[in-house]
PASEBA-1860 file (N, C-alpha, C; in nm, 3 decimals):
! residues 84
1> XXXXXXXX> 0.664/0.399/2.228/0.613/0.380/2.095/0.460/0.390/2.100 ~ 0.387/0.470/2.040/0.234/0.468/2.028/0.231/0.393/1.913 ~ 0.138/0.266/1.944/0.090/0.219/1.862/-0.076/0.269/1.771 ~ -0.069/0.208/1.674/-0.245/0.227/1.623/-0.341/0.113/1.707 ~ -0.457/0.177/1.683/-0.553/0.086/1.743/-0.590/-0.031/1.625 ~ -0.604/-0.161/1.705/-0.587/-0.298/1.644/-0.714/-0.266/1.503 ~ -0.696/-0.279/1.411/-0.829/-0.307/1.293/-0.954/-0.400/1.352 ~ -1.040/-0.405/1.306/-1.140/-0.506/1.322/-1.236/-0.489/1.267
9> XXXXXXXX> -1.317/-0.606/1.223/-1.411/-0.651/1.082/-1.443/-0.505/1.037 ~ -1.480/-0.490/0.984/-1.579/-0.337/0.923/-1.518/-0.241/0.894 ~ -1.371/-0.223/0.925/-1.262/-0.112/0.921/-1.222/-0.099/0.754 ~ -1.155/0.004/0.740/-1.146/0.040/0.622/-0.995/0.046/0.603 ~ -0.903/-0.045/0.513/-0.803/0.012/0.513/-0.740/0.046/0.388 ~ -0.645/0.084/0.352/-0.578/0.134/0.223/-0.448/0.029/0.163 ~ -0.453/0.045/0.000/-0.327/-0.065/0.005/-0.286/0.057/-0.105 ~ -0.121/0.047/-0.087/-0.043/0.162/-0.124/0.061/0.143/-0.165
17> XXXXXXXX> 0.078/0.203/-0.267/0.241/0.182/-0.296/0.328/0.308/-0.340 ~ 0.409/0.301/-0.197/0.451/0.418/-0.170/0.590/0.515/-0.310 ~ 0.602/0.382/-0.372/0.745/0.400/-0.428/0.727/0.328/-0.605 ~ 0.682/0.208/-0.606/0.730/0.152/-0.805/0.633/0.135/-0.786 ~ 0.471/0.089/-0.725/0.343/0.050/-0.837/0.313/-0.054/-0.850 ~ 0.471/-0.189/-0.827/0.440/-0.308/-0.858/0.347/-0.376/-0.863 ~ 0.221/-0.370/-0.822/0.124/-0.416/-0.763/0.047/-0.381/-0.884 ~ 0.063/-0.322/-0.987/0.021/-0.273/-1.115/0.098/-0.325/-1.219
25> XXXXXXXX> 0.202/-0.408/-1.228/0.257/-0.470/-1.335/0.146/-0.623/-1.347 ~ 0.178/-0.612/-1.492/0.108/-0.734/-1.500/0.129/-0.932/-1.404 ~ 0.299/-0.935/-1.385/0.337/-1.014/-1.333/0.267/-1.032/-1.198 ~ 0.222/-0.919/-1.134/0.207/-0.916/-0.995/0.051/-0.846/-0.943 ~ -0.017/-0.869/-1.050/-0.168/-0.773/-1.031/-0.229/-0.958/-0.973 ~ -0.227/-1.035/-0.950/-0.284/-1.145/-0.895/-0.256/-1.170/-0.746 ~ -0.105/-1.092/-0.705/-0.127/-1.069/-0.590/-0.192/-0.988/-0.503 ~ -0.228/-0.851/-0.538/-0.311/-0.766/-0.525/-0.500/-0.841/-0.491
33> XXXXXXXX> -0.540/-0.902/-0.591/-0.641/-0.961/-0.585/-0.633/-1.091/-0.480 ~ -0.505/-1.156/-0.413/-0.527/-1.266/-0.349/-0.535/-1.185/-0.205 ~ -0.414/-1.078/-0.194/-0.416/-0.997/-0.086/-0.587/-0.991/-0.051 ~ -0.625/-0.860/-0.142/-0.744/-0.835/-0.066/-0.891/-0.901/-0.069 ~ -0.861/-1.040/-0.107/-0.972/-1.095/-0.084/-0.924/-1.191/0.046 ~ -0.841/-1.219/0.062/-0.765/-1.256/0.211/-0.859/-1.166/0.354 ~ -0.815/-1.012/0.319/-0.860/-0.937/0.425/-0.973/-0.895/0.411 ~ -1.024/-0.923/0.321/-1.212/-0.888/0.340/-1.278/-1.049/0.372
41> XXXXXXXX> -1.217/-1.128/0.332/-1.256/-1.246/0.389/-1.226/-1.304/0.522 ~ -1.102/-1.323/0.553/-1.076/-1.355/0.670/-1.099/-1.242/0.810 ~ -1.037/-1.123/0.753/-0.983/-1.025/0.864/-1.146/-0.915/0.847 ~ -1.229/-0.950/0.767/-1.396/-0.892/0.760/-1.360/-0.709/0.716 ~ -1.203/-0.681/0.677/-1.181/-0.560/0.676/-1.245/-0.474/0.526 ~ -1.271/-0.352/0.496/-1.318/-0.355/0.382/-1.161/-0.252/0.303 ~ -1.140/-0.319/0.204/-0.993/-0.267/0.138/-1.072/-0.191/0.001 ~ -0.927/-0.040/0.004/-0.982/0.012/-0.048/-0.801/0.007/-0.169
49> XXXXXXXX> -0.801/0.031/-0.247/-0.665/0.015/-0.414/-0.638/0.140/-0.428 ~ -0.520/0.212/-0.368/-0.511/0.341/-0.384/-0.446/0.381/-0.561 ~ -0.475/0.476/-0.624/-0.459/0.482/-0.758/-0.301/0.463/-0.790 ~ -0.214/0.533/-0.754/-0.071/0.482/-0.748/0.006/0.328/-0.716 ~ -0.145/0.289/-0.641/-0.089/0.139/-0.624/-0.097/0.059/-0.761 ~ -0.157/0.081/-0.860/-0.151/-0.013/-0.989/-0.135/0.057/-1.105 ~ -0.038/0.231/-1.039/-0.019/0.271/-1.177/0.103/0.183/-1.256 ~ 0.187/0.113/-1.199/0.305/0.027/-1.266/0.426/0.109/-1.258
57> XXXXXXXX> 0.549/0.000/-1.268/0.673/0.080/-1.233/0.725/0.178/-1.301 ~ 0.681/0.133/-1.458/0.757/0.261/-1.536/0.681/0.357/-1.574 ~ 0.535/0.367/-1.519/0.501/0.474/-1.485/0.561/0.602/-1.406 ~ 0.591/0.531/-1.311/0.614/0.658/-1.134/0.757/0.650/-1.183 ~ 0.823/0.569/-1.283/0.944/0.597/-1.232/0.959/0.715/-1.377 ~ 0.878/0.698/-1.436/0.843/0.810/-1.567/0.785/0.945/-1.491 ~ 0.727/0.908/-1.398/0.682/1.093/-1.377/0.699/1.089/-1.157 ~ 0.770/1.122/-1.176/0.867/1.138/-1.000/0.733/1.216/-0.918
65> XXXXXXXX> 0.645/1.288/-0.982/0.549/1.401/-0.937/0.466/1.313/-0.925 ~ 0.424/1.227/-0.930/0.324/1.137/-0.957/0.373/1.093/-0.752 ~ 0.459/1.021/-0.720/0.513/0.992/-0.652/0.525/1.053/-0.493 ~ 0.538/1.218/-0.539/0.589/1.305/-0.453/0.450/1.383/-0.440 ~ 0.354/1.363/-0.441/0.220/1.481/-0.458/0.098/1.324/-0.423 ~ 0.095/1.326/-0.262/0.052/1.231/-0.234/0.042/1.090/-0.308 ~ 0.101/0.984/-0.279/0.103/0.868/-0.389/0.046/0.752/-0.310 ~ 0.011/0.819/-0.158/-0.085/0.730/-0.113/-0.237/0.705/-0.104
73> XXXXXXXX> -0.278/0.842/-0.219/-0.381/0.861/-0.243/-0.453/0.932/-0.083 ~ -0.586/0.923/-0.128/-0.657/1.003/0.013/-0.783/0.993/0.040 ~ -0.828/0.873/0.233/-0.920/0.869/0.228/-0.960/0.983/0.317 ~ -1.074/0.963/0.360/-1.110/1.064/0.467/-1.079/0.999/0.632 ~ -1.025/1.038/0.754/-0.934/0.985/0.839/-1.083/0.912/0.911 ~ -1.185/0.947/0.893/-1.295/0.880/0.945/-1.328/0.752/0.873 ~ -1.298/0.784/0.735/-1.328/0.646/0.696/-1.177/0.539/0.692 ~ -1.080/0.584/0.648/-0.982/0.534/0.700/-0.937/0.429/0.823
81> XXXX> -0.906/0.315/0.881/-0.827/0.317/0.995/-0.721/0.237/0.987 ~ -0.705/0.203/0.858/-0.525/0.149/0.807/-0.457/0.144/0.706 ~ -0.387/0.168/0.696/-0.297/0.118/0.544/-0.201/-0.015/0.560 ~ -0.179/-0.032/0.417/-0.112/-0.147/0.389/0.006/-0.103/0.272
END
């Protein structure tokens, strides 16, 4: 198994949602905000909200292309070194 190399303070990572968005419904946009102030606080990482992550469920589940045409958005692999 190759693993990734461990994150650490200053790293850049991505939060994504590969599939419904949830993270964009209103019920659940406070987790999003507890998440990444967690990892820029504790873990010193700098988080980046990929656009599909808070488009909401009945969005993506309204347009499938949305989904299928990168939905993890796109950093550059240099600035990049994780997702979530």
């Amino acid at each position: 198994m190759i693993k990734p190399p461990r994150l650490r303070p200053g790293d850049t990572c991505a939060i994504v949602s590969l599939s419904e968005g949830t993270l964009g419904e209103p019920w659940a946009i406070h987790k999003l905000y507890i998440a990444k102030e967690r990892l820029e606080r504790d873990f010193g990482l700098q988080v980046r909200v990929m656009p599909n992550a808070l488009k909401g469920k009945e969005y993506l589940y309204n347009h499938p292309e949305a989904r299928a045409s990168r939905p993890h958005g796109r950093l550059p692999g240099s600035e990049r070194q994780g997702r979530l």
